[in-house]
C-alpha positions as CSV (number, residue, x, y, z in Angstrom):
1,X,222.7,79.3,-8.7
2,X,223.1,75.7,-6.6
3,X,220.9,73.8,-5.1
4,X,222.4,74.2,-2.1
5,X,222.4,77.8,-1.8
6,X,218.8,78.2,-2.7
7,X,217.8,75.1,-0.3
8,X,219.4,77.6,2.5
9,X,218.5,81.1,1.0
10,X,215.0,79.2,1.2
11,X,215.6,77.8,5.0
12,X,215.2,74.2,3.3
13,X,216.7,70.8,4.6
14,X,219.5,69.9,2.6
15,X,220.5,66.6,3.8
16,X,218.1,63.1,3.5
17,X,218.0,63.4,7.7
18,X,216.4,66.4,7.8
19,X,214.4,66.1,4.9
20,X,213.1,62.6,6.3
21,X,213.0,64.1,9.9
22,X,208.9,64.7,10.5
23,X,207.8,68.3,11.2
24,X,206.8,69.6,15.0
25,X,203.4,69.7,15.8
26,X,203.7,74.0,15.5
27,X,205.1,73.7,12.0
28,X,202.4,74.3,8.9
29,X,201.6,71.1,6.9
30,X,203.9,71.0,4.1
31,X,201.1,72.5,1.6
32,X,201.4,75.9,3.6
33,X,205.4,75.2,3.9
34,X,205.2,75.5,0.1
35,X,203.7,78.7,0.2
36,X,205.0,80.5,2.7
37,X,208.3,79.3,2.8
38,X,208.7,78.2,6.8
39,X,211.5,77.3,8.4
40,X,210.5,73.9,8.9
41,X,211.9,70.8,9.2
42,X,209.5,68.8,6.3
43,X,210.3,67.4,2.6
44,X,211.0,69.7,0.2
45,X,208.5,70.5,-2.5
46,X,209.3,68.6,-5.7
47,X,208.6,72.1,-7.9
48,X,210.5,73.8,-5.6
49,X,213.5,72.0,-6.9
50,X,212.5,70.3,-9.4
51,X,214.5,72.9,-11.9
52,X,217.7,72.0,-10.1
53,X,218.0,68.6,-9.8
């Protein structure tokens, strides 16, 4: 499985813009992004994909 695919399977920024882009006000904090897996705009979890890098 890539990175890539996963990253969008997952709804996950996959380029440095997004990834450094900061989250709207109505987005979780990135603690609940990691659990529940929103579609939003923060950095991605290093455990999330840390087994593909």
């Amino acid at each position: 499985t890539s990175p890539r695919l996963v990253a969008r399977l997952l709804h996950l920024p996959t380029s440095a813009t997004d990834a450094d882009a900061q989250p709207p006000p109505s987005c979780p904090p990135p603690r609940s992004h990691y659990r529940l897996l929103a579609p939003c705009p923060v950095p991605v979890p290093v455990p999330l994909t840390n087994g593909y890098r």
